[in-house]
C-alpha positions in Angstrom: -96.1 -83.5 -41.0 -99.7 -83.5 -41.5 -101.0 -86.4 -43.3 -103.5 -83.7 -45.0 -100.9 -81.6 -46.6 -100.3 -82.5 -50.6 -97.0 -83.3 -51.5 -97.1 -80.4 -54.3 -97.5 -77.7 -51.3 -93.9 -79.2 -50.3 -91.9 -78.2 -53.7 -89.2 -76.3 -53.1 -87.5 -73.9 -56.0 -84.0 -74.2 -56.2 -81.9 -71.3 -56.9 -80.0 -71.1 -59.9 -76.6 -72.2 -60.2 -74.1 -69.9 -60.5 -72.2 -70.5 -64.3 -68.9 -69.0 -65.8 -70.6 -67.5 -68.8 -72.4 -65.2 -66.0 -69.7 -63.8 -64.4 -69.0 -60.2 -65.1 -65.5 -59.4 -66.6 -64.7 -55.6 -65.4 -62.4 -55.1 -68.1 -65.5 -56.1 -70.7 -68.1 -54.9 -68.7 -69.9 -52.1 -70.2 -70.1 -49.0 -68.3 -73.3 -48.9 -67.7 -72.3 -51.4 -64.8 -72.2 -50.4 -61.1 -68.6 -50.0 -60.3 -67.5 -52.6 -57.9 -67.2 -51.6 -54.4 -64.1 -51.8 -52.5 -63.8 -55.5 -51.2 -63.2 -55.2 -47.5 -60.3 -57.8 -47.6 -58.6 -55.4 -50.2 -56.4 -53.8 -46.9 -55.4 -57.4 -45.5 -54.5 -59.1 -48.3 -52.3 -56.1 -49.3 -50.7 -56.4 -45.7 -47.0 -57.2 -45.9 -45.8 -59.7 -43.1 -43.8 -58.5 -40.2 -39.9 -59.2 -41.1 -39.4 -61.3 -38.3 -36.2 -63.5 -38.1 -36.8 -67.3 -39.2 -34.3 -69.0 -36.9 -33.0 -68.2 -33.8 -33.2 -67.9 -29.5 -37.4 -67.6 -29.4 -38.1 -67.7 -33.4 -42.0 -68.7 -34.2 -40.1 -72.0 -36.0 -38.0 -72.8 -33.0 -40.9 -72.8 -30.6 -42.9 -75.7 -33.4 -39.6 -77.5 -33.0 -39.4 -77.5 -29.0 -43.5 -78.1 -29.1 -43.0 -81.1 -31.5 -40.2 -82.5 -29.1 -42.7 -82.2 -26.5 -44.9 -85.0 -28.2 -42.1 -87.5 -28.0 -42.0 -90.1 -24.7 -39.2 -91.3 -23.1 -40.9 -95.3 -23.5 -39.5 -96.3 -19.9 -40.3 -92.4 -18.0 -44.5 -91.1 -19.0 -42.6 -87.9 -19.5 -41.8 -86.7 -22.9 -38.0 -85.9 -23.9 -38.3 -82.1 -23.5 -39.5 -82.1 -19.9 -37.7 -84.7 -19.4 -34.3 -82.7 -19.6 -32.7 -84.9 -22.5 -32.8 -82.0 -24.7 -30.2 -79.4 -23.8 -30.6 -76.9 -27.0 -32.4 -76.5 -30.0 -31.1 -73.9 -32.8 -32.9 -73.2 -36.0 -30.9 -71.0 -38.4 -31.7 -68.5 -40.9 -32.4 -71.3 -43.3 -34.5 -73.4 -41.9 -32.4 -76.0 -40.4 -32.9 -77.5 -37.0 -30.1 -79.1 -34.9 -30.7 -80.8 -31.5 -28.3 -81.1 -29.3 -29.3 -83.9 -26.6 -28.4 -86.7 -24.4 -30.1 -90.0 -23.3 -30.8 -91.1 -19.2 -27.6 -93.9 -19.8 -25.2 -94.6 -22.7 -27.1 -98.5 -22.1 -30.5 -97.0 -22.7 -32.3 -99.2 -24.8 -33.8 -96.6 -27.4 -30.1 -95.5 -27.6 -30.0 -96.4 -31.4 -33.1 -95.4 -32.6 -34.4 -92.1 -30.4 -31.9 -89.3 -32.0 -33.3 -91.1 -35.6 -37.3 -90.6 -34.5 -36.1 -86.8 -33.1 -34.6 -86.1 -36.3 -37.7 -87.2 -38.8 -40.1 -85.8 -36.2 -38.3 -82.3 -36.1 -37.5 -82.4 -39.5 -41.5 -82.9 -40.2 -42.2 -79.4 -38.7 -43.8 -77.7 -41.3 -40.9 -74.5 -42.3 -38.1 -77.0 -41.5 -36.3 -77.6 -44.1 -33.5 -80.2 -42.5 -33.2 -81.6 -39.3 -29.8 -83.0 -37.1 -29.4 -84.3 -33.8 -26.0 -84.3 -31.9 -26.3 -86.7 -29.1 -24.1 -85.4 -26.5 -22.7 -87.3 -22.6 -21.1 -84.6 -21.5 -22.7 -83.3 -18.8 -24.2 -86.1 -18.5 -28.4 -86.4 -17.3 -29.6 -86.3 -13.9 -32.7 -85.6 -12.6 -32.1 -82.4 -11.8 -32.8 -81.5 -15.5 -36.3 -82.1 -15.5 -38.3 -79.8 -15.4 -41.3 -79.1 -12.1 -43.7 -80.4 -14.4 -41.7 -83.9 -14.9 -40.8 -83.8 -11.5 -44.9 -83.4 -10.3 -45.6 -85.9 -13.0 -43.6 -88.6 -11.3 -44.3 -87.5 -7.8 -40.6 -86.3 -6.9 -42.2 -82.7 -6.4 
């Protein structure tokens, strides 16, 4: 900035604020008015929403649950549980309710207590899930051969 230039060149007019009282009320508003235009967002809002299924084999709500399960690590494997191959189904009904059916590497895993507990609050925190279950399952029991390529080129076996 110029050290010549007067500090009352720099004033700056604000623009009024916009107040309640100013608003026009179309049933009140005499008809002298310009008659609103049609609001562009008139046609989306109106818009009805597919009637797609809620739960169910490739459901929007099934797909947050498995993408949710693939934030969870196995703490011994850098792999998370889905790609891991511990997960063997995931069903999400018609009302909202999600139920895992898994298995863990060993019965003697050491997260044996408290893994199906985190799966449940962290599938039951999907947003549109309204409860969540797991059903930890042996039989067939986990081999590597469940993972999938990713897991496998994750831990170099690919």
């Amino acid at each position: 900035m110029d050290s010549s230039t007067d500090q009352s060149d720099m004033t700056v007019n604000k623009p009024p604020r916009a107040r309640v009282e100013d608003a026009v009320d179309p049933d009140t508003a005499p008809a002298s008015a310009e008659p609103r235009t049609r609001d562009y967002l008139d046609g989306f809002l109106a818009a009805k929403v597919a009637d797609a299924p809620v739960g169910g084999d490739g459901s929007e709500l099934q797909a947050d649950v498995i993408a949710a399960l693939r934030e969870i690590f196995d703490p011994e494997i850098p792999v998370n549980i889905y790609d891991l191959g511990l997960i063997y189904g995931v069903e999400v009904d018609d009302e909202r309710d999600a139920t895992v059916t898994m298995t863990l590497t060993t019965p003697h895993c050491p997260v044996a207590e408290s893994m199906p507990g985190e799966i449940e609050l962290r599938v039951a925190s999907v947003p549109g899930i309204r409860d969540a279950e797991v059903v930890l399952v042996w039989d067939p029991p986990w081999g590597p051969h469940k993972m999938s390529d990713e897991a496998r080129l994750e831990l170099g076996m690919l």
